[in-house]
DOSELUM-517789 format. One line per 2 residues: number of its first residue (from 1); for each residue x, y, z of N, C-alpha, C. Coordinates in steps of 0.001 Angstrom, whole numbers. Example, Ala and Ser with C-alpha at 12.3 -4.5 7.8 and 13.67 -1.06 7.14 Angstrom:
BEGIN
1> 13190,-5690,7800,12300,-4500,7800,13200,-3300,7800; 12850,-2250,7080,13670,-1060,7140,12900,30,7870
This chain:
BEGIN
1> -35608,-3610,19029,-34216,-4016,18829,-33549,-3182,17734; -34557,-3230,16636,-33527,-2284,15369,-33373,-663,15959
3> -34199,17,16811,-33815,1401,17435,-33117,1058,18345; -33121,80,18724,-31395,312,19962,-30370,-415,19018
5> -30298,-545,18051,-28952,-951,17290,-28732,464,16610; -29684,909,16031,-29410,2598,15310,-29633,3203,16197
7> -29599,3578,17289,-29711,4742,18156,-28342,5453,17714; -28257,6553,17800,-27182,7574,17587,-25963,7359,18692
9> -26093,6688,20279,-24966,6158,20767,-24506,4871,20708; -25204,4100,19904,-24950,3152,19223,-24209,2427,17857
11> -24051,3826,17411,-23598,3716,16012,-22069,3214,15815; -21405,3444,16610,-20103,3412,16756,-19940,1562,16723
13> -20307,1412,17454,-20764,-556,18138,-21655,-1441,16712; -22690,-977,16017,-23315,-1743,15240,-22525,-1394,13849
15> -21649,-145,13842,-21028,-290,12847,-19477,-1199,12643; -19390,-936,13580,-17920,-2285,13624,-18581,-3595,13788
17> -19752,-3624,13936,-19989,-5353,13741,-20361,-5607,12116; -20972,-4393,12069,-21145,-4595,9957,-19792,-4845,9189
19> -18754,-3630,9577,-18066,-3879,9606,-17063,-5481,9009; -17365,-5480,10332,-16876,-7171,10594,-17212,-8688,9619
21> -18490,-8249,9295,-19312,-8904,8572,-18845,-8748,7251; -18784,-7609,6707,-18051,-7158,5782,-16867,-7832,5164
23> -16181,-7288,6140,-14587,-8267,6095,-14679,-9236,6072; -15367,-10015,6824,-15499,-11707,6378,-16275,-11871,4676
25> -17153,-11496,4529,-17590,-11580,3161,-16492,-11536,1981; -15726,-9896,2221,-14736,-9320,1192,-13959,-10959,1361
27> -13174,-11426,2565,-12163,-12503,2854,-12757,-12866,1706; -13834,-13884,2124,-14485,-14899,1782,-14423,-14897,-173
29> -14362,-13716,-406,-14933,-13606,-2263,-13703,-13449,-2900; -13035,-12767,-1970,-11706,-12512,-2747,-10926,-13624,-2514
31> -10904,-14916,-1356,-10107,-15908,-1306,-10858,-17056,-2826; -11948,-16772,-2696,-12274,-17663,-4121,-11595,-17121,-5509
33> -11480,-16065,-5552,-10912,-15468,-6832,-9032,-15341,-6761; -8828,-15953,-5413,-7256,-15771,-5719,-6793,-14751,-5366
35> -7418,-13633,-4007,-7011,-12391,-3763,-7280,-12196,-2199; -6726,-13112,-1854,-6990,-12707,148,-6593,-11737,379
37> -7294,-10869,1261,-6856,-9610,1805,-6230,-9620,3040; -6066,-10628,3142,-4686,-11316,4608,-3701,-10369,4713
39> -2875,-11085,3643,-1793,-11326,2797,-1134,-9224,2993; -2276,-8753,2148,-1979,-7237,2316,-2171,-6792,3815
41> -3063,-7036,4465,-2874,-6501,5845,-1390,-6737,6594; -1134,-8337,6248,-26,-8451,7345,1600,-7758,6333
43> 1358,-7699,5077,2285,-6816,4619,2606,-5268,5016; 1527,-4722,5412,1387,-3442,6372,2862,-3703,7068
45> 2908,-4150,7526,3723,-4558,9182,5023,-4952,9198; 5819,-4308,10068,7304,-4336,9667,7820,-6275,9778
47> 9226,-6327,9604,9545,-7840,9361,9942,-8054,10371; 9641,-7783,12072,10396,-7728,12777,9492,-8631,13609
49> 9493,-10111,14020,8511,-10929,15272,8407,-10070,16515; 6966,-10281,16316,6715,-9605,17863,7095,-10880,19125
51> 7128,-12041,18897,6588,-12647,19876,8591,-13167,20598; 9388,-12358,20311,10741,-12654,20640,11435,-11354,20689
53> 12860,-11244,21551,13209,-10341,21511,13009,-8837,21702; 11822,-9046,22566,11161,-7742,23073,11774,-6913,24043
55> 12625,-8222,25186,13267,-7581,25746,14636,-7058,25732; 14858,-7351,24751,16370,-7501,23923,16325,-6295,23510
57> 15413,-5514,22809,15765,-3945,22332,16044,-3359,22970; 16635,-1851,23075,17568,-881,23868,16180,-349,24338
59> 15594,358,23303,14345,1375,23832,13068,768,22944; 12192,-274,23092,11088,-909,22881,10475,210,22724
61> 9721,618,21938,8747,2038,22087,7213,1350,22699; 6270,1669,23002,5050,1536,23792,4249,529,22556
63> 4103,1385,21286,3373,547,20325,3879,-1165,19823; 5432,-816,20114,6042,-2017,19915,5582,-3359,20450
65> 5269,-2641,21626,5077,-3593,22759,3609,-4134,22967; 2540,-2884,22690,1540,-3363,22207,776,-4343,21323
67> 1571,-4163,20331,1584,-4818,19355,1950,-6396,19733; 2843,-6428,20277,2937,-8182,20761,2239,-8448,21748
69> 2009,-7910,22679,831,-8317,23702,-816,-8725,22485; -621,-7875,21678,-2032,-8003,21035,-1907,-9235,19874
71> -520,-9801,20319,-248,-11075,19267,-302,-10880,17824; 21,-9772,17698,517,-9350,16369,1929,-9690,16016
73> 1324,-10784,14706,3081,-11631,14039,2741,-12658,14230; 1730,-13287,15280,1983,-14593,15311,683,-15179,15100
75> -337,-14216,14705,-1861,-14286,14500,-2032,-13614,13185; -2616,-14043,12014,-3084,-13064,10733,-3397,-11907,11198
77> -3106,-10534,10910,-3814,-9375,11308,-5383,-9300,11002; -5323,-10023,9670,-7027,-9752,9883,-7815,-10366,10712
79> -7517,-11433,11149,-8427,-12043,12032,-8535,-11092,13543; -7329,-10961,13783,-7524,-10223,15281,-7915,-8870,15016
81> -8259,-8312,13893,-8805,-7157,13551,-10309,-7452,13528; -10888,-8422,13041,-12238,-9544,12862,-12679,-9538,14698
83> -11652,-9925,15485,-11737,-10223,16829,-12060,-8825,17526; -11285,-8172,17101,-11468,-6685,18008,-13093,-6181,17457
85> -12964,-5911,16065,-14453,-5141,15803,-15891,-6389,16471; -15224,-7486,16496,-16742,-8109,17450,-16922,-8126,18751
87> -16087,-8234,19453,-15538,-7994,20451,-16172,-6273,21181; -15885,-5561,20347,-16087,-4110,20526,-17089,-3718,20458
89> -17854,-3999,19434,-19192,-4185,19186,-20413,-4619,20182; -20181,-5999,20650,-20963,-6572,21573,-20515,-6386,22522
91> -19114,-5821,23196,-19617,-5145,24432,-20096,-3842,24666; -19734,-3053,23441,-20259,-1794,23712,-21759,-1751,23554
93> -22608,-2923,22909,-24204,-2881,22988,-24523,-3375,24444; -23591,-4409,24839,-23765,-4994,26218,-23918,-3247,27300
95> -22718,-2759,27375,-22609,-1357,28029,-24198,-931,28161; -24376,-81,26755,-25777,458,26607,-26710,-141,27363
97> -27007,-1525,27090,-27957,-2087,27156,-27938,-2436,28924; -27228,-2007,29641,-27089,-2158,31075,-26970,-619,31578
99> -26484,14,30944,-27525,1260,31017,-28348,1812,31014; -29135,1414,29661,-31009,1773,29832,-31243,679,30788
101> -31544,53,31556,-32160,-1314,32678,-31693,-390,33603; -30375,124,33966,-30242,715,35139,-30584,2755,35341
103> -30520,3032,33667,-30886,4547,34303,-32203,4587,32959; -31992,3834,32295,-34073,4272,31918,-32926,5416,30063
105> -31889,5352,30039,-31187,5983,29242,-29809,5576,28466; -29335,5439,27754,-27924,4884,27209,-27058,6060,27433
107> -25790,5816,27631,-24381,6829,27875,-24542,7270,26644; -23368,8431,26504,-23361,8899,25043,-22237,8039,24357
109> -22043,8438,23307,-21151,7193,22542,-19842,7858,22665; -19178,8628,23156,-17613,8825,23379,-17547,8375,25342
111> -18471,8316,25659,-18310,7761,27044,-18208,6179,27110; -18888,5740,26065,-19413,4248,25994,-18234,3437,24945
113> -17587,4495,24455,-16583,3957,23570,-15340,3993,24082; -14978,4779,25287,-13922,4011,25981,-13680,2694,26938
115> -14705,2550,27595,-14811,1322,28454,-14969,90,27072; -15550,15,26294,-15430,-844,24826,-14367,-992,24117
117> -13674,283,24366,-12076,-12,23512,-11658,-958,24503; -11477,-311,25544,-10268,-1098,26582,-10825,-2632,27202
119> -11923,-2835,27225,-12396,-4186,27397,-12254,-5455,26451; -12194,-4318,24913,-12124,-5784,23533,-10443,-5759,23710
121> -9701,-5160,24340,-8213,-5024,24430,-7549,-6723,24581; -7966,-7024,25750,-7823,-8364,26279,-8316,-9711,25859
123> -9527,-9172,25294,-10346,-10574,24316,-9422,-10099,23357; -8971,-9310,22723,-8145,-9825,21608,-6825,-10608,21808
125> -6210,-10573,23225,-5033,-10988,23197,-5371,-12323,23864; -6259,-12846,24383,-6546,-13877,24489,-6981,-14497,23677
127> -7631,-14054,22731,-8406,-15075,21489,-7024,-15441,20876; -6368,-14233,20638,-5569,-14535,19466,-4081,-15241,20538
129> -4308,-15390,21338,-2922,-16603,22302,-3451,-17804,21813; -4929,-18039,22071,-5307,-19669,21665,-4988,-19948,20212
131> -5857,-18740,19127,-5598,-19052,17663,-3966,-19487,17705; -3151,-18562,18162,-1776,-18409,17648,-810,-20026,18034
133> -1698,-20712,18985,-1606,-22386,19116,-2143,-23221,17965; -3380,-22669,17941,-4257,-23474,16825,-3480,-23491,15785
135> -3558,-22130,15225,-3463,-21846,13662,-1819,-22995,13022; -1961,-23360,12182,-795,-24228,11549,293,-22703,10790
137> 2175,-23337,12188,2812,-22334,11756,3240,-22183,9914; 3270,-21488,9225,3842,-21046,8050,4711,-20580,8025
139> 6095,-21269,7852,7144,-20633,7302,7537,-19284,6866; 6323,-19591,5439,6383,-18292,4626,5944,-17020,5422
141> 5641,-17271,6374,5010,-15953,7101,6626,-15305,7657; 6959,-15865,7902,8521,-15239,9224,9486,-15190,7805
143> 9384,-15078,6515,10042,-14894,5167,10452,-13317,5801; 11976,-12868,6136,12339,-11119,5893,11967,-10835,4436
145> 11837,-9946,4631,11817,-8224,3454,12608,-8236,2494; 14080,-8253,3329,15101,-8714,2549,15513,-9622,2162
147> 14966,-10700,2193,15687,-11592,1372,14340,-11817,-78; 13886,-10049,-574,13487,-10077,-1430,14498,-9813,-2573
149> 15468,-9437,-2070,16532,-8531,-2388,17455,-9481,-3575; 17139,-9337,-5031,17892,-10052,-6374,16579,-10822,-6718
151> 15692,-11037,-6357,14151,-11654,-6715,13746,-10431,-7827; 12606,-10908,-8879,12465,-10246,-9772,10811,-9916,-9796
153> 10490,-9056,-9567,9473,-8583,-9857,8173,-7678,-10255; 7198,-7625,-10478,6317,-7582,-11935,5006,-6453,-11106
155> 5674,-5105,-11765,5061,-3996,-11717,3549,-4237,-11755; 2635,-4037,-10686,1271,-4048,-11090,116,-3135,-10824
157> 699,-2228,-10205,-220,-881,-10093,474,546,-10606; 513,1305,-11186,773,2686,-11615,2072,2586,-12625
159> 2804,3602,-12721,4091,3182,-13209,5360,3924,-11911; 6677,3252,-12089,7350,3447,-11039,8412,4239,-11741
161> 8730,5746,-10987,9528,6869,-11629,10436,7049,-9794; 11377,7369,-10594,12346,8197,-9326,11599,9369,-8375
163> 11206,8659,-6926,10595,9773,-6002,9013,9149,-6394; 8444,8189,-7004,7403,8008,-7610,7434,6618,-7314
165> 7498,5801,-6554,7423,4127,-6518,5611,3786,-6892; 5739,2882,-7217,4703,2106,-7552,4600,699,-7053
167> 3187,24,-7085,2662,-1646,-6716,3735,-2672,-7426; 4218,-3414,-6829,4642,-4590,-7706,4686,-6046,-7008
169> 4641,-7084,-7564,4598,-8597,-6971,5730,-9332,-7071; 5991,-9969,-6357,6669,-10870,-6642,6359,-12415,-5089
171> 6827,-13594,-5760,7050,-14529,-5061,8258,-15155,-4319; 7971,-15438,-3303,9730,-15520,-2117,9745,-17176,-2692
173> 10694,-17724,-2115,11500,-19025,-2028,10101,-20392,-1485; 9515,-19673,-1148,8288,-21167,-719,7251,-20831,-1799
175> 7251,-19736,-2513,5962,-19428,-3366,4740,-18709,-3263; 5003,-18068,-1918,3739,-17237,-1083,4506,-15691,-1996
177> 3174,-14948,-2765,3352,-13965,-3060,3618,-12787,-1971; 4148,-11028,-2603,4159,-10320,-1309,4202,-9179,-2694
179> 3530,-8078,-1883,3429,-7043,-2617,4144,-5669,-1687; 5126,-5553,-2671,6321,-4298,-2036,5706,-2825,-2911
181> 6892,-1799,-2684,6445,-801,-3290,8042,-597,-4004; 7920,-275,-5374,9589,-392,-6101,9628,1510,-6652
183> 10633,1717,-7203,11400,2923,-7789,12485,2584,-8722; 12351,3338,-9940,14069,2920,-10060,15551,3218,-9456
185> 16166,2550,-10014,17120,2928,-9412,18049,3538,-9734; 17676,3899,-11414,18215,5050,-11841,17823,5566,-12416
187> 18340,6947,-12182,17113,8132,-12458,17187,8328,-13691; 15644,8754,-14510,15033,9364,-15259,14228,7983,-15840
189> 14689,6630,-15594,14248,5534,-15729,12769,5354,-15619; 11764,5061,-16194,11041,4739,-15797,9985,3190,-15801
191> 9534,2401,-14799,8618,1186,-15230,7264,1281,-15215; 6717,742,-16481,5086,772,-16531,4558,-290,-15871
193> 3361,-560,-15369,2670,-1967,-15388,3022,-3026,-16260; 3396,-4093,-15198,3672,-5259,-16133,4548,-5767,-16309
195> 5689,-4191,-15972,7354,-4540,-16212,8128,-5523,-15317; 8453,-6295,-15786,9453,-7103,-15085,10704,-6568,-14520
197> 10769,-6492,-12971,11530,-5873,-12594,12989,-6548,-11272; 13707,-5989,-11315,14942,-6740,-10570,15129,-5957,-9245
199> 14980,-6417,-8219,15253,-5662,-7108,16680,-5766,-6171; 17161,-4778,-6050,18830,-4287,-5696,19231,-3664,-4756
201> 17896,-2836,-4396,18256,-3046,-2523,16668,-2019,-2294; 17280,-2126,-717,15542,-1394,-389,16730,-351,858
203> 15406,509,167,15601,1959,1597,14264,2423,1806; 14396,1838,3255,13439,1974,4076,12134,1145,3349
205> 11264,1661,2927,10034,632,3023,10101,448,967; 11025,954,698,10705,1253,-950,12071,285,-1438
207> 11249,-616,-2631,12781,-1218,-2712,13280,-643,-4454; 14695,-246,-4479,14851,12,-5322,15104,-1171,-6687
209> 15005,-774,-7895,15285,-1650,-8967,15935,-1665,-10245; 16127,-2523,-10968,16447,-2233,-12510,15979,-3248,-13516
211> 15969,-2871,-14726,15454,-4055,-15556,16590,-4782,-15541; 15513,-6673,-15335,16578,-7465,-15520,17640,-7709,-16643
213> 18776,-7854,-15842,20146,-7907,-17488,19760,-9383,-18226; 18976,-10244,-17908,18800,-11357,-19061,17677,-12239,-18528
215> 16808,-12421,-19574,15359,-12931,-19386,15709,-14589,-18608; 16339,-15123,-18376,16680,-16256,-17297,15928,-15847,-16305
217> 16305,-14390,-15358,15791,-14054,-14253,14345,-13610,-13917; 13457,-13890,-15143,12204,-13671,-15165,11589,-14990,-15009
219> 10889,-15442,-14136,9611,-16507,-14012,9298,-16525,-14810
């Protein structure tokens, strides 16, 4: 069993189940310490519901569309990311393993890794249709981007220079944190870690800022 899990066309399959394992652990240690890695995955992802209005856009692009079939928005990303690497995993050992029984040999692993992509395709959008019933809706999840926009918040990775944005936190209107990327907003300005900061508009994925005009607006 352990040489057909390390076999060299295997590697692809037993490593997304470690993988997987992985990610549940990291979840698991960092939700005790106050640091789910949820939270950042589904921040990746634009503010736009997949599960409405799909047909309403002029030109839907392909990924768009993917993306809601794969119940992305209405499922945590990590979990259906959790779903795909097991999913992928055990069928691509399933594959192999009905290969050596029928030719005495396993496929190679770029042959064996397409029929595995496209098979965990559908278990993901089915797992994650049932979760996306199960799971209890959150408000704070369908919170826009923008209505981060006059919220104040608190530089926490690098420092933030013009053309140079940096990490910062802040909390929306229900209290669920979200981590943006800030700049100032006027130039030569710069914020260190830590700085308490005022946000005044966003372009494109970067929101711009200034120090707040009176400590009221600081938490």
């Amino acid at each position: 069993m352990v040489e057909f899990l390390t076999a060299g066309p295997n590697l692809a399959f037993t490593t997304a189940l470690v993988l997987m394992m992985a990610i549940a652990l990291l979840e698991g240690v960092a939700t005790v310490v106050g640091m789910g890695i949820s939270a950042f995955f589904d921040a990746l992802l634009p503010d736009t519901s997949f599960d409405v209005d799909l047909d309403g856009l002029e030109t839907p692009s392909a990924l768009f569309r993917l993306l809601g079939w794969l119940n992305i928005g209405r499922v945590p990303v990590l979990i259906l990311l959790v779903i795909f690497l097991t999913a992928f995993g055990l069928i691509g050992l399933f594959i192999q393993s009905v290969a050596m029984q029928l030719s005495g040999a396993m496929l190679p692993a770029l042959v064996a890794v397409v029929p595995a992509t496209i098979a965990s395709l559908p278990v993901v959008r089915i797992l994650g249709r049932v979760l996306a019933k199960i799971l209890p809706k959150d408000e704070t999840s369908a919170v826009s981007r923008k209505t981060f926009i006059g919220r104040v918040a608190i530089v926490t990775l690098g420092t933030a220079k013009s053309g140079e944005p940096a990490q910062a936190k802040l909390r929306d209107q229900f209290g669920r944190t979200h981590y943006v990327m800030v700049e100032p907003d006027v130039q030569g300005e710069a914020f260190a870690t830590d700085t308490a900061v005022l946000l005044v508009k966003r372009t494109g994925s970067i929101f711009r800022a200034i120090r707040p005009t009176t400590d009221a607006l600081v938490d």
